[in-house]
C-alpha positions as CSV (number, residue, x, y, z in Angstrom):
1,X,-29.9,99.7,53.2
2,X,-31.5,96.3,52.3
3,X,-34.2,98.5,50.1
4,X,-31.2,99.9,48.4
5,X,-29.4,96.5,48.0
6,X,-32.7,94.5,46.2
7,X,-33.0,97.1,44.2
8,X,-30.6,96.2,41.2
9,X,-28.9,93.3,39.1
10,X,-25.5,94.7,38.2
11,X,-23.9,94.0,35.2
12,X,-20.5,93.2,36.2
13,X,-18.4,92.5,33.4
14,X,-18.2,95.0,30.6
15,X,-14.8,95.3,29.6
16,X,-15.0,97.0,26.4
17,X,-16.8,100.0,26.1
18,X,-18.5,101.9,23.4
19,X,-18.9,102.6,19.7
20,X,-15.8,99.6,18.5
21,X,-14.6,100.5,15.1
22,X,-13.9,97.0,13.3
23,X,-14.0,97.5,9.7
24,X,-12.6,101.3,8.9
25,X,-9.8,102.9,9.2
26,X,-9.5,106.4,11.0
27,X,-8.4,108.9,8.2
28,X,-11.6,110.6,6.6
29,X,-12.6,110.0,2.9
30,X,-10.7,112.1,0.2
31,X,-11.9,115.7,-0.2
32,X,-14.3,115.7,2.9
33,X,-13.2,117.5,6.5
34,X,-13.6,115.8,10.0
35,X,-18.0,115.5,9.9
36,X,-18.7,117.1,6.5
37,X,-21.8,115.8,6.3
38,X,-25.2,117.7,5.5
39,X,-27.0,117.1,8.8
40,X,-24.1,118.6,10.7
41,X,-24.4,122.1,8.6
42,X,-28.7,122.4,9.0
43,X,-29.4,120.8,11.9
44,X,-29.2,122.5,15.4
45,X,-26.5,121.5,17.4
46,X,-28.5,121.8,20.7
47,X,-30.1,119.4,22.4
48,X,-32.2,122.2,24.1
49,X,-34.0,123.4,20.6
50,X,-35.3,119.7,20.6
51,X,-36.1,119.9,24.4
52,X,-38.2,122.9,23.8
53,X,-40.5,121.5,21.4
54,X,-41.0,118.1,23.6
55,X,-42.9,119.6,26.9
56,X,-39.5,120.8,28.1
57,X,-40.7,120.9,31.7
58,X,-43.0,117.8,32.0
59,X,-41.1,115.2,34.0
60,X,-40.3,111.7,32.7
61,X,-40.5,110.0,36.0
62,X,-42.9,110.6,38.5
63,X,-41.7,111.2,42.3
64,X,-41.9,107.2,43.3
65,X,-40.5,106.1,39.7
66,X,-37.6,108.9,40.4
67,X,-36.5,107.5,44.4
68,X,-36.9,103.7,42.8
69,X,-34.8,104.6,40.3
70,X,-32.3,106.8,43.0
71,X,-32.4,103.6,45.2
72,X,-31.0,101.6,42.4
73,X,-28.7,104.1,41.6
74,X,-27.1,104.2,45.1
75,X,-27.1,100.1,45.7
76,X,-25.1,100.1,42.1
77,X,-23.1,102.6,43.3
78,X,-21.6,101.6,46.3
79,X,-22.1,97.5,45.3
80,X,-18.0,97.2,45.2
81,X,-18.6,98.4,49.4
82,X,-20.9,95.7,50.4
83,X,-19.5,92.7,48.1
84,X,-17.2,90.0,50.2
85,X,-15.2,88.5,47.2
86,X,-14.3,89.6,43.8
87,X,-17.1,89.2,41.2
88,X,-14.9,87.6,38.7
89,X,-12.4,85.0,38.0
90,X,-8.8,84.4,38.0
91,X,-9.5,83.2,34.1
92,X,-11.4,86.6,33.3
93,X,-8.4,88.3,34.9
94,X,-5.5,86.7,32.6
95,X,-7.3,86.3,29.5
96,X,-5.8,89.4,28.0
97,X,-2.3,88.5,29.0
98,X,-3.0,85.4,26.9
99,X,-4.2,87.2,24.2
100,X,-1.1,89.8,23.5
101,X,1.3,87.2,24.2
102,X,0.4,86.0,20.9
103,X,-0.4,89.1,19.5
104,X,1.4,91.9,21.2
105,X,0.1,94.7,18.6
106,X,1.7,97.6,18.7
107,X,2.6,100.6,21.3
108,X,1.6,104.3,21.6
109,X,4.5,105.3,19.1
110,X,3.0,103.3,16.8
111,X,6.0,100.7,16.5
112,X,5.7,96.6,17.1
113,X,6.1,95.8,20.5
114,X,8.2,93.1,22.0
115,X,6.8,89.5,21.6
116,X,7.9,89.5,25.4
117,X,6.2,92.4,26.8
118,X,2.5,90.7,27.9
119,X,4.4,88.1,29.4
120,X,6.8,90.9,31.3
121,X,3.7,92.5,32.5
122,X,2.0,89.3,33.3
123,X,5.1,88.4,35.4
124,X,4.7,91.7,37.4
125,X,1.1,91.6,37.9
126,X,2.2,88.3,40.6
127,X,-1.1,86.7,39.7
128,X,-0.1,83.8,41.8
129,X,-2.4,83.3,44.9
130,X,-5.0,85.6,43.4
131,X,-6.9,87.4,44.9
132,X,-4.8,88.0,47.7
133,X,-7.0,90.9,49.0
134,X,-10.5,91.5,49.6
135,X,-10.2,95.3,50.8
136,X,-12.4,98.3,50.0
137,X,-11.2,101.3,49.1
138,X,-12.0,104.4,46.9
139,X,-10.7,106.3,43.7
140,X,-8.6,109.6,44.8
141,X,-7.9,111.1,41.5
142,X,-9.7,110.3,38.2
143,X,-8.3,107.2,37.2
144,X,-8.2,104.5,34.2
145,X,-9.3,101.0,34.5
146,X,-6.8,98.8,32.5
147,X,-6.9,95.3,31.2
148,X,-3.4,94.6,32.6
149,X,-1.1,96.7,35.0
150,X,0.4,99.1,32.3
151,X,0.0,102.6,31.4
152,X,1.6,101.6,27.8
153,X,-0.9,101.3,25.1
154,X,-1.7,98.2,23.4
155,X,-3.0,99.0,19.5
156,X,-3.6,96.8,16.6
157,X,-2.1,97.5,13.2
158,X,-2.6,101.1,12.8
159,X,-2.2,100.7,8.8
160,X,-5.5,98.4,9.0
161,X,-8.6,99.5,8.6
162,X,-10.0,100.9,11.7
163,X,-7.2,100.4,14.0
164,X,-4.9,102.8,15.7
165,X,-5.4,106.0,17.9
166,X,-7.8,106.7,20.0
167,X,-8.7,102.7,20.1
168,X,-6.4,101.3,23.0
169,X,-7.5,97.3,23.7
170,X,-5.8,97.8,27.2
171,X,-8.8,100.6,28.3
172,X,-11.6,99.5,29.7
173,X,-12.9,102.8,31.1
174,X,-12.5,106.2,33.0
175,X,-13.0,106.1,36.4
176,X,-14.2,109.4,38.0
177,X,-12.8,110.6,41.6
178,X,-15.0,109.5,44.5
179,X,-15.6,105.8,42.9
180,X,-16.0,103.6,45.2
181,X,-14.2,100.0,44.6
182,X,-12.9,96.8,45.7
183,X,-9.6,95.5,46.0
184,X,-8.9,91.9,44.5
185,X,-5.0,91.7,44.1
186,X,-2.2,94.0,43.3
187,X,0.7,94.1,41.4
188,X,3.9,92.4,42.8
189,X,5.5,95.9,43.6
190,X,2.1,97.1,44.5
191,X,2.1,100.3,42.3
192,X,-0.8,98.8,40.2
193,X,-4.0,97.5,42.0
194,X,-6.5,95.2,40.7
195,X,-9.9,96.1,41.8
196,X,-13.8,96.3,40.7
197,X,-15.6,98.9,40.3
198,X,-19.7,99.2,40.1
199,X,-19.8,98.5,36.3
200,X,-16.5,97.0,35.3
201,X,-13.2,95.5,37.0
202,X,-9.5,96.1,35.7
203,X,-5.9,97.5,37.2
204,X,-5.6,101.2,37.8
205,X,-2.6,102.8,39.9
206,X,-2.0,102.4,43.3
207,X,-1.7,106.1,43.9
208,X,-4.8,106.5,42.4
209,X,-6.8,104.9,45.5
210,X,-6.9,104.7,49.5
211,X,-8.6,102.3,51.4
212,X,-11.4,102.7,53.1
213,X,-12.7,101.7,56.7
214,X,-15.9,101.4,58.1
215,X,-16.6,104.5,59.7
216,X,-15.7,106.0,56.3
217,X,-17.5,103.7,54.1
218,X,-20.7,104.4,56.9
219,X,-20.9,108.3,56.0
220,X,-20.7,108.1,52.8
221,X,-23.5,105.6,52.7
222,X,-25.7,107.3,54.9
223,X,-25.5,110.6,53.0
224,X,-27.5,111.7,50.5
225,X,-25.6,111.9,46.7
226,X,-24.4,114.9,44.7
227,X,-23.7,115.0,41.1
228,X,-21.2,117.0,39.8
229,X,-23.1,118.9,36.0
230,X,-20.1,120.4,34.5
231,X,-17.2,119.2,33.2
232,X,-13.7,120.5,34.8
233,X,-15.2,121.7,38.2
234,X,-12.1,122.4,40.0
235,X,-11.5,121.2,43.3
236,X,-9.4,123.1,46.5
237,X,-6.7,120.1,46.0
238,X,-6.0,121.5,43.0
239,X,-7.8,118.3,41.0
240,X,-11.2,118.9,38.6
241,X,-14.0,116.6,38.5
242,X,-16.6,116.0,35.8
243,X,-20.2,115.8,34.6
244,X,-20.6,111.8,35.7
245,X,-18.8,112.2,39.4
246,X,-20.9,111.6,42.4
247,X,-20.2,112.5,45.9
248,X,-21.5,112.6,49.2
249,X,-24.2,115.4,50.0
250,X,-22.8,116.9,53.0
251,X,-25.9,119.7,52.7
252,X,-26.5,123.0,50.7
253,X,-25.3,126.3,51.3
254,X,-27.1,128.9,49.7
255,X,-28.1,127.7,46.2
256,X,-24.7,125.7,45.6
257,X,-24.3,122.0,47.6
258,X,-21.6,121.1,50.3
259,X,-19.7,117.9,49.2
260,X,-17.3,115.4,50.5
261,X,-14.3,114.9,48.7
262,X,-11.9,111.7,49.5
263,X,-8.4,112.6,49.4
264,X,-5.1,110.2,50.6
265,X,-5.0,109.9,53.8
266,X,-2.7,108.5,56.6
267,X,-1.2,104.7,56.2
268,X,-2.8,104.4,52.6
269,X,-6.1,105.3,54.4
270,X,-8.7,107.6,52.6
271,X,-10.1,110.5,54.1
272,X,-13.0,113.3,53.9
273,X,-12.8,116.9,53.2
274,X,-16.0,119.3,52.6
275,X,-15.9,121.5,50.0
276,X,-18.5,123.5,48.4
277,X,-19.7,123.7,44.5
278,X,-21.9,126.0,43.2
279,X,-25.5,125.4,42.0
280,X,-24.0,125.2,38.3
281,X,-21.4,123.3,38.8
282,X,-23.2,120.3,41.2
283,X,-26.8,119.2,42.3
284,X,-28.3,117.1,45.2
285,X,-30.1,113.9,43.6
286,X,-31.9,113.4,41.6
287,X,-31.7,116.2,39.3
288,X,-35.4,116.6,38.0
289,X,-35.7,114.5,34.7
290,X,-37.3,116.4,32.3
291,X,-35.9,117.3,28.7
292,X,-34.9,121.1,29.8
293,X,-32.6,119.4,32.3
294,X,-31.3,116.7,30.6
295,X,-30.6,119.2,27.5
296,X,-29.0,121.2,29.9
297,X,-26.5,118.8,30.9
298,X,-26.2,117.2,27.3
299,X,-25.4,120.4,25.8
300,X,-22.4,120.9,28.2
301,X,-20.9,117.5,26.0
302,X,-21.7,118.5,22.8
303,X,-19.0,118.7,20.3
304,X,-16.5,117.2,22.8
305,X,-14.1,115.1,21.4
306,X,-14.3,111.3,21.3
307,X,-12.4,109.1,23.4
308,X,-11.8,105.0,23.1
309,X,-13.3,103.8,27.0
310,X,-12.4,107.6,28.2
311,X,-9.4,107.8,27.0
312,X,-7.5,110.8,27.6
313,X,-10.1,112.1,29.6
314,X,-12.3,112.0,26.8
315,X,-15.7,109.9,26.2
316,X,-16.9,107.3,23.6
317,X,-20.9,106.9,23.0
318,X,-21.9,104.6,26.1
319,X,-19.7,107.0,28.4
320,X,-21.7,109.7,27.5
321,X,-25.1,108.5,27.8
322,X,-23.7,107.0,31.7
323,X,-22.8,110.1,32.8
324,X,-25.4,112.4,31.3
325,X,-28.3,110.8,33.5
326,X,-26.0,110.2,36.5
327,X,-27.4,113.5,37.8
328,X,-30.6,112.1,37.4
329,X,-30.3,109.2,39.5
330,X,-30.9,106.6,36.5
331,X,-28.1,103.8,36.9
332,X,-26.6,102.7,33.1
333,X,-24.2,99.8,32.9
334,X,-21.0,100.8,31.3
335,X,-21.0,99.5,27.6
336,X,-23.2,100.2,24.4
337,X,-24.7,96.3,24.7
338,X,-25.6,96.5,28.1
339,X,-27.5,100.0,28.0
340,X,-29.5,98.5,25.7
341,X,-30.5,96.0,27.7
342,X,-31.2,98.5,31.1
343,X,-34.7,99.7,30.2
344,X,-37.7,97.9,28.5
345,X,-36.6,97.4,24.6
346,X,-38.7,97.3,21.4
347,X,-36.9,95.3,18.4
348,X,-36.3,97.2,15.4
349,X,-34.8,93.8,13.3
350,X,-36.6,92.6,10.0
351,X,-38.0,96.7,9.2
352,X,-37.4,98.9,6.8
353,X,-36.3,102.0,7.2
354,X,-39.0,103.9,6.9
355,X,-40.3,101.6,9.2
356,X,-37.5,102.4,11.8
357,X,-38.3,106.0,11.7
358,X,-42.0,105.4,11.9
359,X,-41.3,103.5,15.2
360,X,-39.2,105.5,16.9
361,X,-41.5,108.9,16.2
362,X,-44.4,106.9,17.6
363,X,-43.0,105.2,20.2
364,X,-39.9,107.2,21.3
365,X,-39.8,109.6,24.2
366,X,-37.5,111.9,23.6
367,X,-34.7,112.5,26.1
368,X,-35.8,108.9,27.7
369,X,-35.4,106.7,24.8
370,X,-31.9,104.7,23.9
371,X,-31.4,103.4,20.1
372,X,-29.2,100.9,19.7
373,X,-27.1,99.2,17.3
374,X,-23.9,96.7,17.5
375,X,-20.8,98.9,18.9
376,X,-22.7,101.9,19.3
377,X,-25.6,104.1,21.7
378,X,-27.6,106.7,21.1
379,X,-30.4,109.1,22.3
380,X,-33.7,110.0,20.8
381,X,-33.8,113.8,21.4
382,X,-37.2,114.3,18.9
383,X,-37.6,115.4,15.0
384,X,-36.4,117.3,12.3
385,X,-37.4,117.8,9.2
386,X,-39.8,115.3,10.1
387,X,-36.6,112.7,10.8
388,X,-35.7,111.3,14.2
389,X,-32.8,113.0,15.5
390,X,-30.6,111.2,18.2
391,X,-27.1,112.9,20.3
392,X,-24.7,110.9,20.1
393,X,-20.3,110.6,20.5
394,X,-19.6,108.9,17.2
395,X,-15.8,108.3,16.2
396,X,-17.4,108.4,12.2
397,X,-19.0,106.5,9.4
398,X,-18.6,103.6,7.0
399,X,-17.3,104.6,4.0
400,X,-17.1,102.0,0.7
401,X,-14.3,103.8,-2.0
402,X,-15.1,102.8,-5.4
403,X,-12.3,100.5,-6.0
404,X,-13.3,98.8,-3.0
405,X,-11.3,100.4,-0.4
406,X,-13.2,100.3,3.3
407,X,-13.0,103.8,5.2
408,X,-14.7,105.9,7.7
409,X,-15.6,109.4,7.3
410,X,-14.2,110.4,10.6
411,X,-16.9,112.8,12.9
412,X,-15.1,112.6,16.1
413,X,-17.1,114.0,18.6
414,X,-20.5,114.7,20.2
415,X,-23.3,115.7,18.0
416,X,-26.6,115.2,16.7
417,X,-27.9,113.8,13.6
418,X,-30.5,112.0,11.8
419,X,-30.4,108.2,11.1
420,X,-29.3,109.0,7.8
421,X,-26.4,111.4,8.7
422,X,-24.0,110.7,5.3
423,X,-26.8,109.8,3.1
424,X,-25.7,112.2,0.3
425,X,-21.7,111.3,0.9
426,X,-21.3,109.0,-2.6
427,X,-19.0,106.5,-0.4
428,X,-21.7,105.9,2.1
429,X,-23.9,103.5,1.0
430,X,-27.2,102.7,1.9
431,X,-26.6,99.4,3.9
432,X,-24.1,101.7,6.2
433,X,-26.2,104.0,7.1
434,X,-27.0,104.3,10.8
435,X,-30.8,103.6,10.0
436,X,-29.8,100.5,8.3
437,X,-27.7,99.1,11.5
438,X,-30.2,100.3,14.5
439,X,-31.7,96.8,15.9
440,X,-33.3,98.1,19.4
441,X,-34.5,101.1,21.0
442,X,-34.9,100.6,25.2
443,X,-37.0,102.9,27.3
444,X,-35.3,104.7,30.1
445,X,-38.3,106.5,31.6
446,X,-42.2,107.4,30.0
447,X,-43.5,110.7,30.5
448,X,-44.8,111.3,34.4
449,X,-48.4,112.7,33.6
């Protein structure tokens, strides 16, 4: 457990995630469909064609980079187990509260909300002798983490430029079943708990967790780890899980793997049932990296819809790079900035952009290589057309009307295009370009040779 434990710096407080939309609003351009643009109609929208022209089956970590990097998954993992105290402050905790009691935005119906209403919720959040608790415990049911104790939505003007749905400032993230966490505080009725989680802290139901004791938190620790490869594997309780979620290994049977599954429990406690999932649907770890596998996985996201921190059970761009190498034991902090910072980086600042493609042909790997710019992840999957081509969850691009008028040509979803996805779109111009915008591109593994 101490090799585990050495093995990884967490970053513990990314509160936002993903691709933020500052400057454009959410409808699409006049007289252009949701991702009208060129790439999206010539190139393939499978990660696997690139995989197959990039040595599909050579590995990208060699079998001691691969259990380093499985030993620093598994200390991130189960960090909110082995902490004492919470990993942030009371300060951290109430600065949203201060923030929408002066600017309490507007609710999921779209209408102004109540100049009262952060200061109601503040009220019932009982933040006085915080934190009150220092208990573990672990996520039942997929589960939201919150900025305060609400299920209500908190948006900004949705008649501004890119404000509105699917960008809620109260989520911070999904939360997939089998999470393991830490419980700070709760709420003064205790139907809202606040607790950490291995990459960010925030409020999620009650009825959402169980705690956990130590002969619990001791076989799940000293199992091996499962990852779940397919999204909306159901479960015998009658829940699903999703490509990101990782259980205990409880052993294989057959070709499929034998996993343990926390469900409620009695007294609030959480307990263990087995359950088996087929070969297709979940893996031991680490699933082998190589660009066949990681397509494999990939293409099981593509063309999903995007989601604001995992809204809606949906995912934004740095969700969807997390939990596509989850199976692959390769820990990634939660938002788009921190990614960038997980792996060795090379700066793209200060070069043109035929520079920028230059650099990222030549020194990209594909399948293991991040590009980066502010608000927004991707992943260099190869060429085309002589182009680097990245997959990425992209809510749309920056659009400049004519008259002036700031808008985003709205994609929406998971897909894959060049740097210069829009280039022939009249209201796109060149400084908005992706290629113009990518600073950074951070190496998540080299080829194993």
């Amino acid at each position: 457990m101490n090799r585990r434990l050495s093995a990884l710096v967490l970053v513990l407080f990314a509160i936002l995630a993903g691709c933020a939309p500052k400057t454009a609003p959410i409808q699409p351009t006049a007289a252009r469909g949701q991702g009208e643009v060129e790439d999206l109609r010539i190139i393939p929208q499978k990660t696997m064609w690139f995989a197959e022209k990039n040595s599909p089956d050579r590995p990208l970590l060699n079998k001691e980079q691969a259990a380093l990097r499985l030993d620093e998954f598994t200390a991130a993992h189960f960090r909110p187990w082995t902490q004492e105290k919470a990993g942030y402050s009371l300060k951290s905790v109430l600065e949203p509260f201060a923030q929408y009691k002066k600017s309490p935005g507007f609710d999921e119906k779209n209408r102004p909300r109540d100049p009262a209403w952060a200061a109601h919720v503040e009220r019932e959040a009982d933040l006085r002798g915080f934190p009150r608790l220092a208990r573990r415990a672990v996520a039942v049911n997929n589960t939201n983490i919150r900025a305060m104790p609400t299920a209500g939505a908190r948006f900004n003007d949705p008649s501004q430029p890119g404000e509105g749905y699917p960008f809620d400032y109260l989520q911070h993230s999904a939360v997939h079943l089998g999470t393991p966490l830490f419980v700070a505080h709760a709420s003064r009725d205790g139907s809202w708990l606040l607790v950490e989680t291995p990459y960010t802290f925030g409020w999620i139901p009650a009825s959402d967790a169980a705690f956990v004791d130590e002969a619990f938190m001791g076989e799940c620790m000293a199992a091996p780890l499962a990852a779940v490869i397919r999204d909306n594997v159901p479960l015998p309780n009658g829940q699903a899980v999703d490509i990101g979620c990782v259980l205990p290994l409880a052993g294989t049977s057959g070709p499929g793997a034998r996993v343990l599954v926390p469900v409620p429990g009695p007294g609030g406690m959480a307990a263990l049932r087995q359950t088996t999932l087929t070969a297709d649907d979940a893996t031991p770890m680490p699933l082998a990296p190589t660009p066949r596998q990681i397509a494999r996985v990939a293409d099981r996201m593509m063309g999903q819809t995007y989601g604001w921190g995992g809204i809606d059970d949906k995912r934004d761009c740095s969700s969807m790079v997390r939990d596509l190498f989850a199976p692959f034991g390769i820990y990634l902090p939660r938002n788009s900035s921190a990614q960038a910072k997980a792996g060795p980086t090379m700066s793209l600042e200060g070069l043109t952009p035929a520079q920028k493609e230059d650099a990222i042909r030549s020194r990209g790997v594909p399948f293991a290589t991040l590009v980066w710019m502010r608000g927004h992840i991707m992943l260099y999957v190869g060429e085309f057309q002589g182009k680097p081509a990245v997959y990425h969850n992209i809510w749309g691009l920056r659009t400049l009307a004519d008259d002036g008028r700031e808008g985003r040509l709205v994609i929406g979803r998971a897909v894959i295009t060049t740097l210069r996805a829009g280039e022939e779109v009249p209201e796109i111009k060149p400084e908005r370009l992706l290629l113009n915008r990518v600073l950074a591109l951070t190496f998540l593994a080299r080829p194993a040779y």
